[in-house]
N, C-alpha and C positions, 0 to 999 in steps of 0.2 A: 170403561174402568180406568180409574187413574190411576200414573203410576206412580210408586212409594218413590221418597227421595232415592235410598237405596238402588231401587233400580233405574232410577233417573240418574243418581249419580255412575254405577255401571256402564250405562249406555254412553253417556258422556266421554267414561273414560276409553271406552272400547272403539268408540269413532274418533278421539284425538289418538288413539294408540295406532289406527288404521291409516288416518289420514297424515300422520308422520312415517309411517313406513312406506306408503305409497311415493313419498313425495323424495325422504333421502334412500329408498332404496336399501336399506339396511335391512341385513337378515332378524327373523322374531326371535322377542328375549324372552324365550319360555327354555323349559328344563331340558335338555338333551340338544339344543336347536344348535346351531353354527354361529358363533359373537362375531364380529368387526374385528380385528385386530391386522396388527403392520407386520406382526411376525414373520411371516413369508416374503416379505420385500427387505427386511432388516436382514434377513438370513442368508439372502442374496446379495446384497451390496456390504454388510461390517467387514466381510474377510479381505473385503478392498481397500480397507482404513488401516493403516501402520500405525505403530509407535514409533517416535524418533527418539533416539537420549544422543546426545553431542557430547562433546569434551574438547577443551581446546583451554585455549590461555590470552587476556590480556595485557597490556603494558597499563600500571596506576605510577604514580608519584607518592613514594613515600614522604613520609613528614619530615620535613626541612628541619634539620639542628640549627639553630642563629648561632650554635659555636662555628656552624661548617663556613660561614662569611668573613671569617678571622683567617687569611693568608697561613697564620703560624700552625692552628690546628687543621687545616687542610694538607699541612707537608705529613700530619702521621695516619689522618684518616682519610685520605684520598679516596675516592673513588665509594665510599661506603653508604651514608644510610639516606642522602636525599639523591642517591640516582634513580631514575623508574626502574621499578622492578617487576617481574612477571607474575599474573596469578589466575592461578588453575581455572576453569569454568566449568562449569554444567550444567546441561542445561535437557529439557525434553518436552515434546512437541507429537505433532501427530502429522500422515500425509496421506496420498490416495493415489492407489497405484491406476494408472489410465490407460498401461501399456504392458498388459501381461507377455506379452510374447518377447517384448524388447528390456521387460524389468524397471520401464520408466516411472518414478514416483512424483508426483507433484506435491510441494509446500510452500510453507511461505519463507521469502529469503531471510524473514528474520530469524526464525527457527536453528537455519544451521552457520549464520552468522557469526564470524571468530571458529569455526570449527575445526579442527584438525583430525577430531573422528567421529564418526558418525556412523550410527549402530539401528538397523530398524529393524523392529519387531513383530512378525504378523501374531496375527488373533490363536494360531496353531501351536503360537511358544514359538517358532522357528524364528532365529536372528540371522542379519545379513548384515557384512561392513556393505558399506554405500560410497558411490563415488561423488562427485560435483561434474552434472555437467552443464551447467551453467547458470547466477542469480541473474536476478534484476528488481534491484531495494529500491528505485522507482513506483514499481508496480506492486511491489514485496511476493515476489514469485521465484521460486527457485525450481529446478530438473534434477533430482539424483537419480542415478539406478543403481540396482540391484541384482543380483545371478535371476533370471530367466526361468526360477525353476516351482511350478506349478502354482503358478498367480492366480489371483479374481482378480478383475479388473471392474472398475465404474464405468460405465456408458455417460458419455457427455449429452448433455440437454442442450437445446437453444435458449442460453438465457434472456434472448430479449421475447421468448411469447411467458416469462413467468410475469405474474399478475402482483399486485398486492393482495391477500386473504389465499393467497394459496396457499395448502401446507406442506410444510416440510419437517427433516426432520436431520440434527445434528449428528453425527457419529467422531469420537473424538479419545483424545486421552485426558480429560480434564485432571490435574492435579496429579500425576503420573498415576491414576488409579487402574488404567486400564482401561479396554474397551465401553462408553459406556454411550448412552442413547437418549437425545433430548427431543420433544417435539414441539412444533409451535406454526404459526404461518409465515409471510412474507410481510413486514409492517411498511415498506418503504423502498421505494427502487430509486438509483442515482443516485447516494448518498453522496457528499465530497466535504474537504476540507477539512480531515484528521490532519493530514500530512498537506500544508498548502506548494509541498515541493516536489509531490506524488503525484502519480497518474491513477486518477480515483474513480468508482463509478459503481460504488458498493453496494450489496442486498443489505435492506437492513432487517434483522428476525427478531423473535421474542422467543426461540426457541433458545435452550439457555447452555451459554458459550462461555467458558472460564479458562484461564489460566492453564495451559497444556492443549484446549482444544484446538489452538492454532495451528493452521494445516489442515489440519481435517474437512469431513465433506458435509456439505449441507443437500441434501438429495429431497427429491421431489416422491410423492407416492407411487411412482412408478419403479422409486431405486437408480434415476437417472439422475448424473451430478450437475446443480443448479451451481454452485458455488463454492468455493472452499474457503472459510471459515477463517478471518485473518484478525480482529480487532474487539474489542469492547468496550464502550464506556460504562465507567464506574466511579465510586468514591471511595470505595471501600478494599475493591479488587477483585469483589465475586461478583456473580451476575444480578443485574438487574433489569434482565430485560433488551437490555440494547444492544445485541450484538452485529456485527457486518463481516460480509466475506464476499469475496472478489467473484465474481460471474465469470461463469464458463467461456463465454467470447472472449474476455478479455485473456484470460487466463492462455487458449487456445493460439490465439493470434502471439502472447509474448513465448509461449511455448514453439511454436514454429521456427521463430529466429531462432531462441536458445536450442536448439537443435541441431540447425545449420550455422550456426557460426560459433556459437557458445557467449554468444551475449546481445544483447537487442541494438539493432539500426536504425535509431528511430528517424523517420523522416524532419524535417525542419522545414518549417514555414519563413521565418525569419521576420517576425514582426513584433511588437510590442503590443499588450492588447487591454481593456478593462472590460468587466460586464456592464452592459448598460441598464445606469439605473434611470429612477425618471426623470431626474436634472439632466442625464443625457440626453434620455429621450428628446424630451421638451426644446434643448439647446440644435438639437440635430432635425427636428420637425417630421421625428414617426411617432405613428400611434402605440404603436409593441413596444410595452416596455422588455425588450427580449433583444439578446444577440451578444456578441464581442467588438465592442471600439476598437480602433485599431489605432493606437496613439502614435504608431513609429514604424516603417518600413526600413531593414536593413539594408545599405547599399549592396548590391549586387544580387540578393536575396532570390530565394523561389517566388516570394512573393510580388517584389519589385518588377520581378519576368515576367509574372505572370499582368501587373496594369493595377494592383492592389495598391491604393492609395492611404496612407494616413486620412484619417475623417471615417475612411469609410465601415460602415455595420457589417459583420457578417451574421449571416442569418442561417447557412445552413451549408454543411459540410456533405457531396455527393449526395444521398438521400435523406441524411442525418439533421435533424432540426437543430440549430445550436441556440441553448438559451442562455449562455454567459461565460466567460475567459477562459471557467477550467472545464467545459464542456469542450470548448475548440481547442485547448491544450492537450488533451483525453484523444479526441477527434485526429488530433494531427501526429500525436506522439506514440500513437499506435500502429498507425502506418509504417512502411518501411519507406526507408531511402530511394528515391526513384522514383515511386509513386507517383501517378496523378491522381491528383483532387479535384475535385466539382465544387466552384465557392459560387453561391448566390450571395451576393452583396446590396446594401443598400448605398444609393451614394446622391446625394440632393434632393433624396424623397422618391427616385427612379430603382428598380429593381435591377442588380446588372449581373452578369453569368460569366465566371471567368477559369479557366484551368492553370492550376499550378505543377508542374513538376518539384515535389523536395525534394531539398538537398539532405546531407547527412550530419546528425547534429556532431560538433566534434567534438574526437576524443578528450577524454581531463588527462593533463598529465601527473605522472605518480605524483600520490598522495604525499608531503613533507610531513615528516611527527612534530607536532608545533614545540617541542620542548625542546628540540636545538635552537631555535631562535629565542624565548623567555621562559623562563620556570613559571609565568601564572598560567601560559595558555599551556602547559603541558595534557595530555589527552587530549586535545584535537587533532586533525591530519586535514593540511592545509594543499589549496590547489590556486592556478592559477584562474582567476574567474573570466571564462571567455562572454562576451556581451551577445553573442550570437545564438548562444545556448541558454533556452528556458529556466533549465537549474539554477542559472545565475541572475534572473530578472531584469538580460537587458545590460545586467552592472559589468562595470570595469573594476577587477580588486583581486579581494583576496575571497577565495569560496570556503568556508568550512563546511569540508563533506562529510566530517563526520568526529563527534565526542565519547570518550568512552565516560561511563555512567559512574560519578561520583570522584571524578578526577576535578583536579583546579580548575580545565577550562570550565567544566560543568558548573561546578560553586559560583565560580563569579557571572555565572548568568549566560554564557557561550553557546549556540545552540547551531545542530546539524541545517544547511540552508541557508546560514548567517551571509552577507558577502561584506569583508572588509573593506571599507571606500579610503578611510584615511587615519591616520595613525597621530596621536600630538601635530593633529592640523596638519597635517601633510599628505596631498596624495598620495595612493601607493596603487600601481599598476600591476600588481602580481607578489607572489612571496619574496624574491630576491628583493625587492622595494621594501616590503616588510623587514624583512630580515637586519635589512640598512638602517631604518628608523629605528628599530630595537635594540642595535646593539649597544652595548653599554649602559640600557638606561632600565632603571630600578621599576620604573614603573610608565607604563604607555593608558592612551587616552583612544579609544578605540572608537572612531566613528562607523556604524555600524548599519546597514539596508535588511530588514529582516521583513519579507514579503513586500507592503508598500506602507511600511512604518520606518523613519529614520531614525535611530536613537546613538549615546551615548553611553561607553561603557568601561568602566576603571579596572585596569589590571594593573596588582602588586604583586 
């Protein structure tokens, strides 16, 4: 007897409906049955997600009066409407408590950034002032705590066994709405280059990350934290899909110093370095287009100690494969001071094994408010650029560490990372050198190193 479409079709569907359940395991979707769902792992790890709200204040540059440039009316308004003035902030965010018993909360440094208070919220209604114990806008990781008193905590994962297609799932404050819940997989591991002044090595998710989710935790289906949730590209400001957040290792390793010392040590290599593309390749005579050139060894350097030559490739950090400049920047800047490292090096097309002991990259000193030296760079906070420290690329100058958002320096193009090399053709060896060249004069010619672009830039 043959059988009718109908039952042909039946059977059809009854063995794709079998041989899908066999295969993901998922319980049957018939009436009464038990569905899939996260809710028991969301219900486990959201009480571990805070809200952050900050408050604090910056220094802006009011609008210059051209009467205030007239000697005569500066005797009766002194002091009045073009000195910088202070203005309110606020701001909020989200974070993940990792250390119930000790109150430790982890976020990103930008979050409590300029903050003077800082207020977190668990999921109960319950608020706590928070203390700072330690950023690092390097890595954009910050430590606050909180009173001790009856936490959920995240369990940390190893984020180097997550995969791309695994899924995860966001927990966050997007738009100060409150607790809410994104899911999606892992689209991309190693992200870098948002920040070419950062130490980067980001997940990248499709599970969806806006504006307030920063901080917050990216957890894997087991409720174990993969990452926490620091960036997004966008056009618009909402999500599209691309979000990144810092991995657990990395996170863990800057949390250890910020712990013990209240700010990170990072080891120093002391080298100059590029990634090798294939003109280096080819120039160098390896087959891998992979590795860090090393275009400059510092006198006296960990490196120098160690037999590290200019010319030579690195290929690979202790057990760590390095495929390009900001992988060995990552590699090395995460280390602490003291540290040995294991470098496998290429050098004449020979493979060679060498130990470095780092040193410790050194301190900047206080930040200068650029607006005692000229009204157009006001918002920036200026440092001396040491050549030995990464942050500075090697350069001798002036470092801008950092712009407040929509100040003069910002308008005229000034940007955090920047290193001053020379001012109206003139070298300048640190800010007092700046400060020299600027004074008196209406307007400076700012020769300007921003990553490995040299440009020119007019301040009035």
């Amino acid at each position: 007897m043959k059988n009718s479409p109908s039952r042909y079709a039946l059977g059809l569907c009854l063995a794709l409906s079998l041989a899908v359940t066999a295969q993901a395991a998922l319980p049957v979707s018939v009436e009464g049955a038990e569905m899939p769902t996260l809710a028991p792992m969301i219900e486990r790890a959201a009480p571990a997600v805070v809200n952050i709200a900050t408050s604090g204040s910056v220094e802006v540059q009011s609008f210059r009066n051209p009467f205030m440039d007239d000697p005569f009316f500066r005797r009766f308004f002194e002091g009045a409407p073009d000195q910088p003035q202070r203005r309110n902030t606020q701001s909020a965010g989200s974070g993940v408590v990792v250390d119930a018993r000790r109150g430790y909360v982890v976020t990103n440094a930008h979050v409590i950034e300029n903050a003077e208070e800082i207020t977190v919220t668990l999921q109960d209604d319950r608020t706590f002032s928070a203390e700072v114990i330690g950023t690092d806008p390097a890595s954009d990781i910050a430590v606050i705590k909180i009173e001790p008193d009856d936490l959920a905590e995240i369990p940390f994962s190893d984020s180097e066994q997550a995969r791309v297609g695994d899924f995860v799932v966001a927990i966050g404050n997007p738009f100060g709405l409150g607790h809410t819940v994104t899911s999606g997989i892992i689209s991309a591991l190693g992200r870098s280059g948002l920040n070419p002044n950062g130490y980067e090595d980001f997940i990248q998710t499709d599970a969806s990350i806006n504006p307030g989710n920063s901080g917050g935790a990216l957890v894997n289906l087991r409720g174990e934290l993969v990452g926490v949730n620091s960036a997004i590209l966008t056009r618009s400001g909402g999500n599209i899909g691309i979000g990144f957040a810092i991995p657990t290792n990395m996170i863990k390793s800057v949390m250890d110093q910020l712990l013990e010392f209240g700010e990170v040590r990072r080891g120093l290599l002391g080298v100059n370095i590029y990634t090798v593309t294939p003109d280096i390749a080819k120039a160098y005579g390896v087959d891998e287009i992979s590795g860090a050139l090393v275009s400059q060894v510092m006198p006296g350097s960990a490196a120098e100690q160690a037999g590290v030559e200019a010319g030579d490739i690195v290929i690979q950090v202790n057990d760590e494969k390095i495929k390009s400049a900001s992988e060995l920047r990552n590699a090395i800047g995460l280390q602490r001071a003291g540290s040995k490292v294991r470098l496998q090096l290429v050098r004449d097309g020979k493979t060679r094994n060498v130990t470095a002991v780092l040193g410790e990259t050194a301190v900047q000193a206080e930040p200068v408010t650029a607006v005692e030296i000229h009204q157009g760079l006001a918002g920036a906070e200026l440092t001396d650029a040491d050549p030995n420290d990464p942050d500075s690329g090697g350069m001798e100058g002036v470092l801008v560490s950092a712009v407040a958002e929509g100040s003069p320096a910002a308008q005229r193009g000034l940007r955090p990372g920047d290193v001053i090399i020379a001012v109206n053709r003139r070298r300048v060896d640190g800010v007092d050198a700046l400060r020299e060249v600027a004074e008196g004069s209406q307007s400076l010619l700012l020769n300007i190193r921003r990553g490995s672009t040299a440009l020119l830039l007019p301040i009035r």
